[in-house]
C-alpha positions in Angstrom: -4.0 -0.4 24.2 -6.7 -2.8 23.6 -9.1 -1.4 21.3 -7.4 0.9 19.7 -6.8 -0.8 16.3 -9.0 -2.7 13.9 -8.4 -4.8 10.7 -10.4 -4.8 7.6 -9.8 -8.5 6.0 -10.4 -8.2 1.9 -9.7 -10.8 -0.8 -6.3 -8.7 -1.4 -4.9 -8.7 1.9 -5.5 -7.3 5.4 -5.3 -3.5 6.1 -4.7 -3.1 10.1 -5.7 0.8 11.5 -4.9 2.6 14.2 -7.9 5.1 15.5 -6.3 8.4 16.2 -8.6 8.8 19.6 -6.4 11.9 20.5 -7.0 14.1 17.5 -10.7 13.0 16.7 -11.7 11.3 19.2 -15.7 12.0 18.1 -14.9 10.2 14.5 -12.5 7.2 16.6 -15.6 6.2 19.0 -18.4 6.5 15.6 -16.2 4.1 13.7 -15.6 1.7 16.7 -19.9 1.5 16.9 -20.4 1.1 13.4 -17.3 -2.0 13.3 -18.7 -3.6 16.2 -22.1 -3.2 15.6 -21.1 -5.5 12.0 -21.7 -2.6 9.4 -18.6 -2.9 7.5 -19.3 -6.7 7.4 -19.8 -7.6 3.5 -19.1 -3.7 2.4 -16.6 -2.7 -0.8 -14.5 0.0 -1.5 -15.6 1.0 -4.5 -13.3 4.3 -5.4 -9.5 3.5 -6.2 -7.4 6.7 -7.7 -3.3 5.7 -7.9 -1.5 8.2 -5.6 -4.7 9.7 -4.2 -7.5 7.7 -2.2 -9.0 3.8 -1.8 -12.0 5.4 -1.0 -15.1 2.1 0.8 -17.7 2.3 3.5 -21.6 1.8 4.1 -22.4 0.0 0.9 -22.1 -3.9 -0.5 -21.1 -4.7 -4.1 -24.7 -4.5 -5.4 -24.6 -0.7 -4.6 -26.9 -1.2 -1.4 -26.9 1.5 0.9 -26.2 0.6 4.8 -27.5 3.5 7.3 -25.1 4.1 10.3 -27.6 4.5 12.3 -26.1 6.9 14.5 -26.2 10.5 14.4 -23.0 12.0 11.9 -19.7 12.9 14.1 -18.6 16.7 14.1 -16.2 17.9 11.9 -12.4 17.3 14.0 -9.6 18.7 11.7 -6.4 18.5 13.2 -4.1 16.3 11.5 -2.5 16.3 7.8 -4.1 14.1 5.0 -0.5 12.4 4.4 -0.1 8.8 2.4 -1.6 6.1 5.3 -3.9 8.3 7.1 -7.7 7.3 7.0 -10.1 10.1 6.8 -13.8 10.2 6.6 -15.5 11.7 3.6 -17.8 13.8 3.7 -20.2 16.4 2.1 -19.1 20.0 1.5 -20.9 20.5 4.9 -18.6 19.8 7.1 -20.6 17.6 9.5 -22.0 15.2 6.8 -19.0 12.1 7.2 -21.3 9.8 7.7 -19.1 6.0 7.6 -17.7 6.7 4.0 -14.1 6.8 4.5 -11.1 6.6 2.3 -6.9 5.7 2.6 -5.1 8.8 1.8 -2.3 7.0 -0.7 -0.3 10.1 -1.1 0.1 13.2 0.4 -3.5 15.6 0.0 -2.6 19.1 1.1 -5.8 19.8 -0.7 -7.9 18.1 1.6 -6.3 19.6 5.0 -7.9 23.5 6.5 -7.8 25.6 3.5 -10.4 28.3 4.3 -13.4 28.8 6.7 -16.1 27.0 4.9 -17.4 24.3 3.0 -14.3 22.0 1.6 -12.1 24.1 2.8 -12.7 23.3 6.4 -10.7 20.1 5.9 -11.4 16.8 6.2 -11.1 14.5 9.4 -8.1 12.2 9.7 -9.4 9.7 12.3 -7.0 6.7 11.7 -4.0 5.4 10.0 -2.4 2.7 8.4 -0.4 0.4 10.5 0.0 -2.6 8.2 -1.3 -3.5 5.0 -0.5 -0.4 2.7 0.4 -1.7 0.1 -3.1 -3.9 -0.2 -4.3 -0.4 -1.0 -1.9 0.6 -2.9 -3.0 -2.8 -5.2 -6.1 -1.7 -5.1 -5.9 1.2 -6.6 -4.3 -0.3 -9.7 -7.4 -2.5 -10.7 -9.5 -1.2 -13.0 -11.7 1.3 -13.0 -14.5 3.5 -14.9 -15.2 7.2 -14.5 -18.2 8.1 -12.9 -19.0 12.0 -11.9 -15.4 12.5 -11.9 -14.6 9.9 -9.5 -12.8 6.9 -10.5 -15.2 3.8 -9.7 -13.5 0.3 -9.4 -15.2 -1.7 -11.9 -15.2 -4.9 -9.4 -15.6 -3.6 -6.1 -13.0 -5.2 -3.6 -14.7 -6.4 -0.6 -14.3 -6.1 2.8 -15.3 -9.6 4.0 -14.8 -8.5 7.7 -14.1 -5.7 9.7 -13.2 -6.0 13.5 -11.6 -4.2 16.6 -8.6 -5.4 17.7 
């Protein structure tokens, strides 16, 4: 079905996605306006943990900010966080994805319904993988530098274009 897949083209090799209308079809029809309307254009992913997450969205390699400009998507929980799936991050409240999104590159049990609040709501799977895995998977092996935690990629890998299919 036309429209239904896009590709995000980096230096490393393309990463084609399936949006998973059926189980969040909110999170499926936000990420369709922010591709087309050119957001992801120039933007990084900038998070890389072996085995866990290539984690990009709303920001170039300077650390500049992009707003959506649309109003957040509701919370949709309904399938796993397995290895391929793309999920949007999010704040511990459970509405706040707001076009930060990541690759699940293993299985995250952790990140599925756990409880009835906060993280433990789950997180929304709203795509996955199709092609291109392992350009993720090579991204996660550059380097990186802790940050709060989080493992930051030291050179941000950029997502020179992102488009529907």
């Amino acid at each position: 079905m036309s429209g239904t897949t896009f590709v995000i083209s980096t230096n490393l090799g393309d990463i084609q996605v399936r949006l998973r209308e059926d189980a969040a079809p909110n999170h499926a029809a936000y990420m369709r306006k922010l591709i087309q309307g050119g957001k992801y254009d120039g933007a990084v992913f900038y998070r890389a943990e072996k085995g866990f997450v290539l984690q990009g969205g709303l920001q170039d390699a300077s650390g500049t900010k992009r707003a959506a400009g649309l109003p957040n998507p509701p919370l949709e929980f309904k399938l796993p966080n397995k290895r391929g799936t793309v999920t949007m991050a999010r704040w511990e409240d459970p509405n706040s994805g707001a076009g930060e999104f990541f690759i699940n590159l293993g299985d995250s049990p952790h990140l599925d319904r756990t409880s009835d609040s906060g993280w433990g709501l789950g997180f929304t799977v709203f795509g996955e993988v199709i092609s291109g895995l392992e350009v993720a998977d090579k991204a996660s092996l550059l380097p990186t530098v802790e940050r709060g935690g989080l493992k930051m990629l030291t050179q941000p890998v950029v997502m020179s274009k992102v488009a529907m299919q």
